[in-house]
N, CA, C and O atoms as CSV, one atom per row, in Angstrom:
chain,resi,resn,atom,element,x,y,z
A,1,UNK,N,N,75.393,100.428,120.563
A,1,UNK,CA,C,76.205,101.604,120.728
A,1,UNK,C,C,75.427,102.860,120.394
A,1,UNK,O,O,74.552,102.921,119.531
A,2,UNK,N,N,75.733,103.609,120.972
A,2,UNK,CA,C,74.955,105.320,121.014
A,2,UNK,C,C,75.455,105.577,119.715
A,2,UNK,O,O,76.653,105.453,119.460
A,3,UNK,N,N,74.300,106.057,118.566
A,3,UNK,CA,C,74.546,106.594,117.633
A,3,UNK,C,C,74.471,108.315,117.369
A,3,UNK,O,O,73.711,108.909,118.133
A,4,UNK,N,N,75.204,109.143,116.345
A,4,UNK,CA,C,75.247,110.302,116.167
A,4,UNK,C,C,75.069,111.125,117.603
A,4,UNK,O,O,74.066,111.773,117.905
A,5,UNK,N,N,76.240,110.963,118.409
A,5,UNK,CA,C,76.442,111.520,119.827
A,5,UNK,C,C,76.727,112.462,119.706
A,5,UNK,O,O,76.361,113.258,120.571
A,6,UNK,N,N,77.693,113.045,118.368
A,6,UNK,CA,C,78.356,114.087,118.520
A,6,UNK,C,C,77.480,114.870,117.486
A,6,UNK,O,O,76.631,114.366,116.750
A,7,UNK,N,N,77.888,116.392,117.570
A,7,UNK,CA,C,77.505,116.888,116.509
A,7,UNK,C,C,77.707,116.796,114.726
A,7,UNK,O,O,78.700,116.073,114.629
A,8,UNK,N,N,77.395,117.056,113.706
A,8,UNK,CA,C,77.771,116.682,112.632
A,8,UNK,C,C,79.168,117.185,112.277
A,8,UNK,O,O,80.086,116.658,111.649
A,9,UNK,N,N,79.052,118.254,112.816
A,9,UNK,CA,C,80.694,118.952,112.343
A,9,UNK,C,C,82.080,117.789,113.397
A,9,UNK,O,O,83.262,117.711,113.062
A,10,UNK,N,N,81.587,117.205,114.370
A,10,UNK,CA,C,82.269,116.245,114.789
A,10,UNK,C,C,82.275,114.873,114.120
A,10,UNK,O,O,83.333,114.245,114.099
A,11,UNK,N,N,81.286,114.415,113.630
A,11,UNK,CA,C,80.971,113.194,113.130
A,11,UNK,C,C,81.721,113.259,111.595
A,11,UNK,O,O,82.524,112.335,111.461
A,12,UNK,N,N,81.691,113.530,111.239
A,12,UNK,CA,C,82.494,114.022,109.513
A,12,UNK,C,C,83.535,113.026,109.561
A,12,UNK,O,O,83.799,112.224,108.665
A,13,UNK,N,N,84.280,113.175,111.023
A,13,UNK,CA,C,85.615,112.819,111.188
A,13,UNK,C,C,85.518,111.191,110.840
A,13,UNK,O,O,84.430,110.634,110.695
A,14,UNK,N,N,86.454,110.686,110.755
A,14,UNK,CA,C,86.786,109.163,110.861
A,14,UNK,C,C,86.297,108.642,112.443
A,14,UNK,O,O,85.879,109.375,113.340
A,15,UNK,N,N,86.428,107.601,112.478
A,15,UNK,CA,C,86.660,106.851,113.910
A,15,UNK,C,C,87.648,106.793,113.837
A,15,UNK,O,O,88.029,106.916,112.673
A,16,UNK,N,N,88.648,106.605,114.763
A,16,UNK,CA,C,89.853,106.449,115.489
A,16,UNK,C,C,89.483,104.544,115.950
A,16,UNK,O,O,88.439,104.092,116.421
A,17,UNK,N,N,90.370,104.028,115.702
A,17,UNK,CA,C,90.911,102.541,115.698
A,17,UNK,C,C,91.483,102.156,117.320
A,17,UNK,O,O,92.654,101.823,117.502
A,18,UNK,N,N,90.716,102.231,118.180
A,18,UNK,CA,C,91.085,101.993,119.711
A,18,UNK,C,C,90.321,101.166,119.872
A,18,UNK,O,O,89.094,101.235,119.813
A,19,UNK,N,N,91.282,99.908,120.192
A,19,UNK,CA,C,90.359,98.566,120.760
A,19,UNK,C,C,89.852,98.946,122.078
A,19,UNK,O,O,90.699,98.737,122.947
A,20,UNK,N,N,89.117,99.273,122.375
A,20,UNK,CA,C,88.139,99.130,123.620
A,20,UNK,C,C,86.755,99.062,123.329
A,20,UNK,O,O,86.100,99.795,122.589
A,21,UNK,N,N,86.224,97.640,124.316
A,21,UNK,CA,C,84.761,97.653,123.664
A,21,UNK,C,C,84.297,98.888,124.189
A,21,UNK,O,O,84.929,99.678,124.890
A,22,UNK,N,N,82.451,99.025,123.543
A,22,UNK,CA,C,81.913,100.236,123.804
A,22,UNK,C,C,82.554,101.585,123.965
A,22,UNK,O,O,82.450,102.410,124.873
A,23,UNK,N,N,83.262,101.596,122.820
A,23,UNK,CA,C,84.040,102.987,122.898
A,23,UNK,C,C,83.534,103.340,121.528
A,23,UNK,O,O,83.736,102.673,120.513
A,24,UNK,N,N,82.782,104.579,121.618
A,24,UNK,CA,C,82.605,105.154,120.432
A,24,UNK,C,C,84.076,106.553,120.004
A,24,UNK,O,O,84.630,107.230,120.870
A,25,UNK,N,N,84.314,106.612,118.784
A,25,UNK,CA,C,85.734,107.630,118.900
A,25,UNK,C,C,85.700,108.341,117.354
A,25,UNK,O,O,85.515,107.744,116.293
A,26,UNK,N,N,85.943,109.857,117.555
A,26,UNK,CA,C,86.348,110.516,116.365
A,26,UNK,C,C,87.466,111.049,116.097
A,26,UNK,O,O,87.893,111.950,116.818
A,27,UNK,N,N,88.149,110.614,115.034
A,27,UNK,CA,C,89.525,111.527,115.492
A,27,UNK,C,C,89.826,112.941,114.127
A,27,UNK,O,O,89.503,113.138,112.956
A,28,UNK,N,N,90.595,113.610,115.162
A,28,UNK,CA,C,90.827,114.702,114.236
A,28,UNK,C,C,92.363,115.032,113.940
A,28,UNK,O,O,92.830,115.606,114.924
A,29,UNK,N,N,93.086,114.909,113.167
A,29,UNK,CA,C,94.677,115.229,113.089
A,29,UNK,C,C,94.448,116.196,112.828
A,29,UNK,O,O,93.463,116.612,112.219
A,30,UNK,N,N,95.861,117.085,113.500
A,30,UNK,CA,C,95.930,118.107,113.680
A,30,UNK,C,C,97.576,118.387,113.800
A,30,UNK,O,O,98.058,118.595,114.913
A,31,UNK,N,N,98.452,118.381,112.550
A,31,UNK,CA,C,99.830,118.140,112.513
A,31,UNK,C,C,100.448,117.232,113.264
A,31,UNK,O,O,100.199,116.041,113.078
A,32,UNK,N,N,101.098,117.523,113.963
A,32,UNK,CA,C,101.628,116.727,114.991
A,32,UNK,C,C,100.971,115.989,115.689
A,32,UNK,O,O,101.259,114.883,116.146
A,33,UNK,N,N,100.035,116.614,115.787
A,33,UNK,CA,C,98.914,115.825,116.783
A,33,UNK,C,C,97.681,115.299,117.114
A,33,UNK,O,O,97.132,115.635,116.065
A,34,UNK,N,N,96.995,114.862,117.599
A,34,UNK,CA,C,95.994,114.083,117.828
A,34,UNK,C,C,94.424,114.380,118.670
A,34,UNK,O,O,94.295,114.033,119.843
A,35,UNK,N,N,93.388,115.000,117.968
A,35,UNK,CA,C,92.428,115.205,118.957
A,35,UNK,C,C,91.570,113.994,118.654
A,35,UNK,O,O,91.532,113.495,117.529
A,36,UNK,N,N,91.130,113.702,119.315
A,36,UNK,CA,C,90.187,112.483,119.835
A,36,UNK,C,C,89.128,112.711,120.642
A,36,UNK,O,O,89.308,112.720,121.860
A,37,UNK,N,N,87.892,112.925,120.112
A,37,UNK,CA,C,86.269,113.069,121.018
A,37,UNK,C,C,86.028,111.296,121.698
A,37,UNK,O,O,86.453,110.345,121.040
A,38,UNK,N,N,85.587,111.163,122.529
A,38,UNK,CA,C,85.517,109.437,122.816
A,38,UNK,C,C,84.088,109.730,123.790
A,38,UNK,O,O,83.812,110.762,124.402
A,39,UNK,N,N,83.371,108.565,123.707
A,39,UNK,CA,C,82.228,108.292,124.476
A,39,UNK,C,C,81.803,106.408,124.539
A,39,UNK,O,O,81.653,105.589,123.632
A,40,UNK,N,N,81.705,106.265,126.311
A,40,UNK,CA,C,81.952,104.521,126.543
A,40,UNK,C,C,80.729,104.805,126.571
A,40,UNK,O,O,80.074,105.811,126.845
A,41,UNK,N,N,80.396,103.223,126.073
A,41,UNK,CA,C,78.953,102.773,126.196
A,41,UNK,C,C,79.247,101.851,127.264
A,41,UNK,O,O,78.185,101.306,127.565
A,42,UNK,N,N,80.098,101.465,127.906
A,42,UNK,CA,C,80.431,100.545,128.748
A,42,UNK,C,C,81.183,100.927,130.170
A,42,UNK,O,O,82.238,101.500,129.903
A,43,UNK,N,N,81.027,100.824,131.274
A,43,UNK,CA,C,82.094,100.671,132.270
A,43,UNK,C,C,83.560,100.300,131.609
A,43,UNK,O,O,83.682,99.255,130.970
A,44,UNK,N,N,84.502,101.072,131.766
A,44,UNK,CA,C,85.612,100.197,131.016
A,44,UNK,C,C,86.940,100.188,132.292
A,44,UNK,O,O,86.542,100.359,133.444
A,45,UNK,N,N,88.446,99.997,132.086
A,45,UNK,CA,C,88.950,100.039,132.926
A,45,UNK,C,C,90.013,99.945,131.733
A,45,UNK,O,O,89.956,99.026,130.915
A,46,UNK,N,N,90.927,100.890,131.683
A,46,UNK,CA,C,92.212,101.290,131.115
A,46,UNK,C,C,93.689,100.530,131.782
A,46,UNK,O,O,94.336,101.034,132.701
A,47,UNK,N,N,93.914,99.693,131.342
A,47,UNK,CA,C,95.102,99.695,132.061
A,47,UNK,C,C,96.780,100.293,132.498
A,47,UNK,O,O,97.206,101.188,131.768
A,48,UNK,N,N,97.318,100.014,133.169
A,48,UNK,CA,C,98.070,101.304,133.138
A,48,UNK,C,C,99.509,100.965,131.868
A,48,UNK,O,O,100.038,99.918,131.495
A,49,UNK,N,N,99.694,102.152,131.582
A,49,UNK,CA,C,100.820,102.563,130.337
A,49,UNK,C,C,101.505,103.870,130.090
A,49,UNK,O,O,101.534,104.728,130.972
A,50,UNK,N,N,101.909,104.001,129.233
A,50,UNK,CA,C,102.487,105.904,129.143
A,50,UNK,C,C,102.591,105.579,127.458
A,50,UNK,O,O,102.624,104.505,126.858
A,51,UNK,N,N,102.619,106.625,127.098
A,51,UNK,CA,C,102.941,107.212,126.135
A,51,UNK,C,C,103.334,108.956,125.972
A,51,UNK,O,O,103.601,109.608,126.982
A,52,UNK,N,N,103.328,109.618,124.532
A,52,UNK,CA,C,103.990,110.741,124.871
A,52,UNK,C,C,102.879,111.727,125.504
A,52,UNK,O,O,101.797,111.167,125.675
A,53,UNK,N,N,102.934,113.156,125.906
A,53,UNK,CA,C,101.794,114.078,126.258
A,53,UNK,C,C,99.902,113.796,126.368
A,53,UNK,O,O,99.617,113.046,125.435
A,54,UNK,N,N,99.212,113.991,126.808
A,54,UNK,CA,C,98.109,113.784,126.888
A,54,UNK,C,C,97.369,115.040,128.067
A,54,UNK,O,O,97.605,115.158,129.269
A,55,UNK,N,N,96.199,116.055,126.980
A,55,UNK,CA,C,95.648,117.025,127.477
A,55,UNK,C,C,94.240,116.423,127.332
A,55,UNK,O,O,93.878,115.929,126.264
A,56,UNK,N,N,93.279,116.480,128.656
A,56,UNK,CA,C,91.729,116.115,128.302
A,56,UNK,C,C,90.663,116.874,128.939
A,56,UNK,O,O,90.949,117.374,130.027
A,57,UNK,N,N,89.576,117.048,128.515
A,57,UNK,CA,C,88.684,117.757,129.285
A,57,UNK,C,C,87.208,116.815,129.592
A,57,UNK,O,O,86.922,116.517,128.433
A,58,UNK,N,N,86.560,116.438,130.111
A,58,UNK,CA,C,85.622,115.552,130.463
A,58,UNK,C,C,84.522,116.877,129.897
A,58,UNK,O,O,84.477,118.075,130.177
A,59,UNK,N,N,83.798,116.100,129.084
A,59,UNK,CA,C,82.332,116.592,128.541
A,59,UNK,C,C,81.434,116.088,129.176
A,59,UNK,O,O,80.608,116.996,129.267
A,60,UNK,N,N,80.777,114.630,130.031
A,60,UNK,CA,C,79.993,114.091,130.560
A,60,UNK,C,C,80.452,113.135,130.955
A,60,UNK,O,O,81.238,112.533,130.224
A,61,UNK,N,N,80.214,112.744,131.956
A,61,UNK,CA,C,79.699,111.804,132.957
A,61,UNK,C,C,81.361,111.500,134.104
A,61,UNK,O,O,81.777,112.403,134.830
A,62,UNK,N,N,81.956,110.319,134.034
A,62,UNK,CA,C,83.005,110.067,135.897
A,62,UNK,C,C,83.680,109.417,135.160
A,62,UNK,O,O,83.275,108.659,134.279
A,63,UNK,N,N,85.523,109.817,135.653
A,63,UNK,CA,C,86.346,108.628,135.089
A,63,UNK,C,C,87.345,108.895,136.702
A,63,UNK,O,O,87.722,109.785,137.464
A,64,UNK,N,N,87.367,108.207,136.602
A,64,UNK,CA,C,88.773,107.909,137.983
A,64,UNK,C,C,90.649,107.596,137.061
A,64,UNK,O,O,91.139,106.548,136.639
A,65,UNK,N,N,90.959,108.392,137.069
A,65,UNK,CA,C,92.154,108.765,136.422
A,65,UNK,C,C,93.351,108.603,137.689
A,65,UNK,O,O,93.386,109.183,138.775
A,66,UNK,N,N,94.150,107.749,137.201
A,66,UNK,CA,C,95.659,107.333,138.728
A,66,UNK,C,C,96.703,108.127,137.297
A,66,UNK,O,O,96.660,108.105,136.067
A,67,UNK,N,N,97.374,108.624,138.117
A,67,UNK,CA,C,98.617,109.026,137.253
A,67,UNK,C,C,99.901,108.807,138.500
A,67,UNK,O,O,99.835,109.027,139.709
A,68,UNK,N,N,100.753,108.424,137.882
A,68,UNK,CA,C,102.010,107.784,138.748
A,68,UNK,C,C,101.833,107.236,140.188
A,68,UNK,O,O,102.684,107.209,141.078
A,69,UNK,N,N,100.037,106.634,140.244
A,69,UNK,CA,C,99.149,105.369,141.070
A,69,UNK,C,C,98.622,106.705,142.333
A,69,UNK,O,O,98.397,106.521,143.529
A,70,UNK,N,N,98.551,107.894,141.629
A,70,UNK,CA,C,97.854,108.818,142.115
A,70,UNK,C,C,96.320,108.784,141.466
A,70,UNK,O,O,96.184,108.896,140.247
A,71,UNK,N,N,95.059,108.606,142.437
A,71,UNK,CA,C,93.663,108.692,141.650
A,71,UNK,C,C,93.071,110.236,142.146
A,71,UNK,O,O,93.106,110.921,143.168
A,72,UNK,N,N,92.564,110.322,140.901
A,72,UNK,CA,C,91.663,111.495,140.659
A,72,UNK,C,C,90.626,111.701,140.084
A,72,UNK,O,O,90.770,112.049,138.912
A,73,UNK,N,N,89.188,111.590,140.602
A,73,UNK,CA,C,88.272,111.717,139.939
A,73,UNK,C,C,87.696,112.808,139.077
A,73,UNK,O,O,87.370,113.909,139.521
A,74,UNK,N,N,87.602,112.484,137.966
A,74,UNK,CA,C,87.497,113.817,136.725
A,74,UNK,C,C,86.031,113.433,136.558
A,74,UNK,O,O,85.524,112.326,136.370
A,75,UNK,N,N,85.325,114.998,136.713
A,75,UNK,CA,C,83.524,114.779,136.136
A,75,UNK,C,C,83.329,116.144,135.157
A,75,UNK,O,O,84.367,116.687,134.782
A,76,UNK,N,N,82.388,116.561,134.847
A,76,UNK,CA,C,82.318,117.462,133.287
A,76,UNK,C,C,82.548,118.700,133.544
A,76,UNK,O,O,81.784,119.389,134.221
A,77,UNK,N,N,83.688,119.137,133.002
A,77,UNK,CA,C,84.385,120.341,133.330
A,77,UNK,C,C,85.693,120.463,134.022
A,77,UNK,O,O,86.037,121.616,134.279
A,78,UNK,N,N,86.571,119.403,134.411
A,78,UNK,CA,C,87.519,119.006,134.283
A,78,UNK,C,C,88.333,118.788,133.618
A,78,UNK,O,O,87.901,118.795,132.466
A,79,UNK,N,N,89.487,118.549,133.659
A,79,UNK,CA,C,90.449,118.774,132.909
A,79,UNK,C,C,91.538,118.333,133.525
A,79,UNK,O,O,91.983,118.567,134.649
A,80,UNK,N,N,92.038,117.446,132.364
A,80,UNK,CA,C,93.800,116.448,133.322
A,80,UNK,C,C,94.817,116.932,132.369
A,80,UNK,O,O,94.568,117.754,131.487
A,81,UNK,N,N,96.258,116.261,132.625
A,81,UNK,CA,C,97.191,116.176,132.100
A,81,UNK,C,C,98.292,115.492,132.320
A,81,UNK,O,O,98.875,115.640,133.394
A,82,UNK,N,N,98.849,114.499,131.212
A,82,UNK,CA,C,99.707,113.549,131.871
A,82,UNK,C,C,101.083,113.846,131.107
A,82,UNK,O,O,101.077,114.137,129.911
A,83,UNK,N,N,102.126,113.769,131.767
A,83,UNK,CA,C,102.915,114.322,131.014
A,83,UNK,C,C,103.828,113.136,130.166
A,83,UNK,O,O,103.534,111.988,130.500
A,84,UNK,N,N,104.895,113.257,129.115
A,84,UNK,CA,C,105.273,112.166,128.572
A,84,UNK,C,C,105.887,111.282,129.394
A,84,UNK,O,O,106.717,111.712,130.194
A,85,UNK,N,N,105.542,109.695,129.330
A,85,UNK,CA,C,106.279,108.727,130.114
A,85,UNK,C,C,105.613,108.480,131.310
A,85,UNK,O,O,105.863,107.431,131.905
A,86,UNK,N,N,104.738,109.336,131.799
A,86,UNK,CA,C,103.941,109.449,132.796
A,86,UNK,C,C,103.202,107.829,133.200
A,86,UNK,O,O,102.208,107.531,132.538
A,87,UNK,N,N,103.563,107.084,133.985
A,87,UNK,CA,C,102.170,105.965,134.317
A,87,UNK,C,C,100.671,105.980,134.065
A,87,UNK,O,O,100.622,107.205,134.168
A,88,UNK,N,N,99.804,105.754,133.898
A,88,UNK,CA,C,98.544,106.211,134.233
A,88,UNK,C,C,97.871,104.963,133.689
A,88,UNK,O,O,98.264,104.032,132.987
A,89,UNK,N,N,96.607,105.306,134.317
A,89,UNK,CA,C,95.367,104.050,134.321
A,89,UNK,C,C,94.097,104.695,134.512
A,89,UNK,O,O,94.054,105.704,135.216
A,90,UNK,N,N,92.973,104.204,133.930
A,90,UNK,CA,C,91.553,104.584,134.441
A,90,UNK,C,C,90.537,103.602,134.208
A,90,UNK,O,O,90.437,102.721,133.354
A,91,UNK,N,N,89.793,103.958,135.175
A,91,UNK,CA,C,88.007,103.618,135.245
A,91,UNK,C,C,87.252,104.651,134.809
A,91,UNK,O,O,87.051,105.741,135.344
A,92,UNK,N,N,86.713,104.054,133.433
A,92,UNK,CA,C,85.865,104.948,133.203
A,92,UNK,C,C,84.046,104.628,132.886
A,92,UNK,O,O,83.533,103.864,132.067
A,93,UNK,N,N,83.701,105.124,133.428
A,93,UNK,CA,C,82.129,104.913,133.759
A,93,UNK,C,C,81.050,104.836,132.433
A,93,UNK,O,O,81.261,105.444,131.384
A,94,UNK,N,N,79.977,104.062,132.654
A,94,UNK,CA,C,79.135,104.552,131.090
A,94,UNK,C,C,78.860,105.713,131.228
A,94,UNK,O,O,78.734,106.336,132.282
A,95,UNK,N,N,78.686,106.289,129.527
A,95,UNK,CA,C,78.505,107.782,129.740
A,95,UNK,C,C,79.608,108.827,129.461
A,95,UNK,O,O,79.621,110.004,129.101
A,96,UNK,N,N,80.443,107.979,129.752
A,96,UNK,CA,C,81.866,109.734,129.814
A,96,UNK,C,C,82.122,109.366,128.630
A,96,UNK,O,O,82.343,108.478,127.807
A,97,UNK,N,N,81.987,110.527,128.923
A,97,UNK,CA,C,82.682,111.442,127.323
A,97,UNK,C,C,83.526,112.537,127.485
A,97,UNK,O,O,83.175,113.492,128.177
A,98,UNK,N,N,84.724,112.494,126.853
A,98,UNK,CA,C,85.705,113.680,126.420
A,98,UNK,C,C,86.439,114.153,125.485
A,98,UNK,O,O,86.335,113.511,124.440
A,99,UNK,N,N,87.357,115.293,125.437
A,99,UNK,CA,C,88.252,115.919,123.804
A,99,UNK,C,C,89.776,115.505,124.869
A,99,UNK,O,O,89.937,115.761,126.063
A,100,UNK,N,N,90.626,114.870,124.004
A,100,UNK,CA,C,91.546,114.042,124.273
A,100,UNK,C,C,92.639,114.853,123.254
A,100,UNK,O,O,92.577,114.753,122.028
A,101,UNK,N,N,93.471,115.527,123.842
A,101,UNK,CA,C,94.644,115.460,122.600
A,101,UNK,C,C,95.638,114.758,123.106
A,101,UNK,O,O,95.899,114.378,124.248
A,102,UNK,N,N,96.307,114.610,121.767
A,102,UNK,CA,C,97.937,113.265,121.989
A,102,UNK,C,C,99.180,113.748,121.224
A,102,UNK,O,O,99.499,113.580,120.047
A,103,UNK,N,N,99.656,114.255,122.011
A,103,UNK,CA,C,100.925,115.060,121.585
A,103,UNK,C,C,101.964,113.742,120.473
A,103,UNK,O,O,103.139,113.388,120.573
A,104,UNK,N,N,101.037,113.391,119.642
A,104,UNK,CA,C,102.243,112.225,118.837
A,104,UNK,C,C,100.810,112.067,117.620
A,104,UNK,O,O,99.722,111.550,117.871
A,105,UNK,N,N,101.192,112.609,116.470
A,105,UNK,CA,C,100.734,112.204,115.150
A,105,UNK,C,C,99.692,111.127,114.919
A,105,UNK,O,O,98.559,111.135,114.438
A,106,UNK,N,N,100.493,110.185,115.440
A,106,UNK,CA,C,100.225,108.718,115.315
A,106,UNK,C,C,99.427,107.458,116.217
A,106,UNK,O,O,99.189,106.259,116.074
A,107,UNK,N,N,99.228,108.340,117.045
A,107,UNK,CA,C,98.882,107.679,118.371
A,107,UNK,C,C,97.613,106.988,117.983
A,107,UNK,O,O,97.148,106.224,118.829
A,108,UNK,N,N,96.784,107.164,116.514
A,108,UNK,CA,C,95.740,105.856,116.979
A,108,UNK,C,C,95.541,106.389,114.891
A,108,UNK,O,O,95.739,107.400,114.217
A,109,UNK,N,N,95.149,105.241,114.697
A,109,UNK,CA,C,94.920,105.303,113.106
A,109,UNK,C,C,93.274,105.109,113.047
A,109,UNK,O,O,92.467,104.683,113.872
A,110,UNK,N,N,93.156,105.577,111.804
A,110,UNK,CA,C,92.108,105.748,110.982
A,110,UNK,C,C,90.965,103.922,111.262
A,110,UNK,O,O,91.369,102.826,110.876
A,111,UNK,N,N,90.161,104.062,111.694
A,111,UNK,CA,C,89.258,102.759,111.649
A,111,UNK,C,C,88.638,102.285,110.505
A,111,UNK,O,O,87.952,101.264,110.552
């Protein structure tokens, strides 16, 4: 796994507890809510689910994002949004990396 990817003022943070292999993850609470830096060391493939709000911006590399089995390819400088309850699924490529917020507190615990 890719070590010290992020900067130090990112790295401080905890990992975030998301079973996916080759997923490196930092998380940051932020009252209510949830920012999350993430970077795959792996091809991965998300399967589809919902949960509440979700804002992201792609920092590097390709993810193919379906939201209600709509696909959209997101590359660096992009930016999605799924709204609560929303379907969604992805492929995401080695390499990508993004800042993830999660409109719910709780959405992934401390590793």
């Amino acid at each position: 796994m890719t070590k010290n990817i992020f900067p130090e003022i990112i790295n401080r943070h905890p990992n975030a507890n998301i079973p996916i292999d080759g997923l490196v993850s930092k998380l940051i609470q932020a009252g209510d809510q949830q920012f999350v830096f993430m970077e795959f060391d792996e091809d991965t493939e998300v399967s589809e689910h919902s949960h509440n709000a979700q804002w992201g911006v792609v920092l590097a590399g390709e993810m193919e994002l379906s939201i209600e089995g709509v696909p959209r390819i997101l590359r660096k400088g992009d930016s999605y949004s799924i709204e609560k309850d929303q379907m969604h699924s992805a492929k995401i490529k080695k390499g990508y990396r993004d800042l993830t917020l999660f409109d719910q507190k709780d959405r992934y615990k401390v590793k």
